[in-house]
NUGUFI-214178 format. One record per atom (N, C-alpha, C): residue number from 1; residue in three letters; y, z, x. Coordinates in steps of 0.05 Angstrom, whole numbers, plus 5000, padded with zeros to 4 digits. Layout:
BEGIN
<r NUM, "Ala", <Y, Z, X>>;
...
//
This chain:
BEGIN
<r 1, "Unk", <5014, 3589, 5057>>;
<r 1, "Unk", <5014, 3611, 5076>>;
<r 1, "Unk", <4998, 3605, 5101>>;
<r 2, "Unk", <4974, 3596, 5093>>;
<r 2, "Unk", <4961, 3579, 5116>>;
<r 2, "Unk", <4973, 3563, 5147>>;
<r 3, "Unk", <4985, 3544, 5136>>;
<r 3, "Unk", <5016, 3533, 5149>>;
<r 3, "Unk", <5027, 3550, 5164>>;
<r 4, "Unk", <5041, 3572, 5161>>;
<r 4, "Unk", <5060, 3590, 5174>>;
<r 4, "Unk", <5043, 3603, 5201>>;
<r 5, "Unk", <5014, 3603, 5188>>;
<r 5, "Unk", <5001, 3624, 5215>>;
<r 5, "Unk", <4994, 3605, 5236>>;
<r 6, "Unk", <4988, 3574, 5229>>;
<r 6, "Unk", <4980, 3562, 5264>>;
<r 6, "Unk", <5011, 3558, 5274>>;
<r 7, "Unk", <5036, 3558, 5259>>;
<r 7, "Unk", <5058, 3553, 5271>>;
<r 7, "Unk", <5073, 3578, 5289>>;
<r 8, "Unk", <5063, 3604, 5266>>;
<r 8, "Unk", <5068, 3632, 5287>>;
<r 8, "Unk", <5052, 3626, 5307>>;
<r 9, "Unk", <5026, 3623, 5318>>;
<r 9, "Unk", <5011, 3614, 5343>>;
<r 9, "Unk", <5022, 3604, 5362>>;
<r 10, "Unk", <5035, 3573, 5351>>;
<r 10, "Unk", <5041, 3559, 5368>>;
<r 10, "Unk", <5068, 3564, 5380>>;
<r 11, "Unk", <5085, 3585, 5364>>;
<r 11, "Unk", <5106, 3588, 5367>>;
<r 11, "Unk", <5106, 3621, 5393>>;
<r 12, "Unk", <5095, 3634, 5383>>;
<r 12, "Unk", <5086, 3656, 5404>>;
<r 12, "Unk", <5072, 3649, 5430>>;
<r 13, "Unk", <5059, 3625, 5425>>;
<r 13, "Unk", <5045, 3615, 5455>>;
<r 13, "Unk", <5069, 3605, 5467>>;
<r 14, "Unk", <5088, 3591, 5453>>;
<r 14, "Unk", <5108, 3578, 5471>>;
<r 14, "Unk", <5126, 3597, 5488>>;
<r 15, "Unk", <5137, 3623, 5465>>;
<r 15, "Unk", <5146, 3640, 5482>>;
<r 15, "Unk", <5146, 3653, 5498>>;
<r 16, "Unk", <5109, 3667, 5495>>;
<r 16, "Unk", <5098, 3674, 5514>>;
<r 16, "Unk", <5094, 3662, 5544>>;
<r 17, "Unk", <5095, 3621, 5543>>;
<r 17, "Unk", <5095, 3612, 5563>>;
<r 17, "Unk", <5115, 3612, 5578>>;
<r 18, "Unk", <5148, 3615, 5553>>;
<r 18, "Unk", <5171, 3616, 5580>>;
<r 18, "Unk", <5178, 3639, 5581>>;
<r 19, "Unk", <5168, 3660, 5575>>;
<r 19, "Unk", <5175, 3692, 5592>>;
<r 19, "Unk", <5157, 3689, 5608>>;
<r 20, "Unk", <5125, 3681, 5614>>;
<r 20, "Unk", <5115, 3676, 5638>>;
<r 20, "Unk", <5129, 3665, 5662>>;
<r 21, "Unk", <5143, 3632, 5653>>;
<r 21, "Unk", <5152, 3617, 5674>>;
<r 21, "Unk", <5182, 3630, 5689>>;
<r 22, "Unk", <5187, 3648, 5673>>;
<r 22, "Unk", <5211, 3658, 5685>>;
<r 22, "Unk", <5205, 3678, 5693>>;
<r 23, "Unk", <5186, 3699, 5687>>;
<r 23, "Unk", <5186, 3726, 5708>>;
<r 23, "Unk", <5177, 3714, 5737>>;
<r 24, "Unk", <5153, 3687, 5736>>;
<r 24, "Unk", <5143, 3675, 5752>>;
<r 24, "Unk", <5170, 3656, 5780>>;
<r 25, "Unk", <5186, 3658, 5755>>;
<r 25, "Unk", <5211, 3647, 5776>>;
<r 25, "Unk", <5230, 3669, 5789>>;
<r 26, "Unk", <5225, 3694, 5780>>;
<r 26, "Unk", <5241, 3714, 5786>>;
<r 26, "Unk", <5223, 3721, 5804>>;
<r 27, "Unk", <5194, 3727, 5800>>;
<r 27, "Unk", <5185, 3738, 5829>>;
<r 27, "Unk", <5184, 3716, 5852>>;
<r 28, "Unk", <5182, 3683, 5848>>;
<r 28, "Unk", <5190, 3672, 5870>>;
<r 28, "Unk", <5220, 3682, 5885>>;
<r 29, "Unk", <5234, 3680, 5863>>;
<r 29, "Unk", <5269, 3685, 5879>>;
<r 29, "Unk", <5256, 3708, 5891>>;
<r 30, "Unk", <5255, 3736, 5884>>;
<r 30, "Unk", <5250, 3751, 5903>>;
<r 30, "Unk", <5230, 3750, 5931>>;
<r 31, "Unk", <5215, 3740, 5928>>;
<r 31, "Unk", <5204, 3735, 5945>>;
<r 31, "Unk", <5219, 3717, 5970>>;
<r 32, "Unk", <5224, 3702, 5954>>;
<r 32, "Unk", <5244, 3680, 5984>>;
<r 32, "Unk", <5270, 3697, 5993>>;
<r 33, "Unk", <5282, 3709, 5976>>;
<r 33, "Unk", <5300, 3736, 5986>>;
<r 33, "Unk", <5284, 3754, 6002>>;
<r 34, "Unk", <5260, 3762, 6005>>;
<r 34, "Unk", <5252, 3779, 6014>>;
<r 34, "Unk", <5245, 3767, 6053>>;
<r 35, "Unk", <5243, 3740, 6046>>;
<r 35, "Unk", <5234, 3728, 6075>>;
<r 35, "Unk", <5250, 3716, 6088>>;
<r 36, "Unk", <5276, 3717, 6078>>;
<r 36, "Unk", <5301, 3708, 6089>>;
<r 36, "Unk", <5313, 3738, 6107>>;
<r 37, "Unk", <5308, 3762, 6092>>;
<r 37, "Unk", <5320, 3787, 6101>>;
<r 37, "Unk", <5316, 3793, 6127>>;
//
């Protein structure tokens, strides 16, 4: 059982990192939409 919990960690940090990298890519797009307007 040990096992399972550093892999939930590592596995929720990863996710957590690519819903970061992509809201982070969505507010760039908006932004460069916004300075093109």
């Amino acid at each position: 059982m040990e096992n399972s919990n550093w892999i939930d960690i590592i596995f929720g940090g990863a996710a957590l990192l690519i819903v970061l990298s992509g809201l982070f890519m969505l507010f760039q797009g908006i932004d460069v939409m916004n300075k093109k307007d």
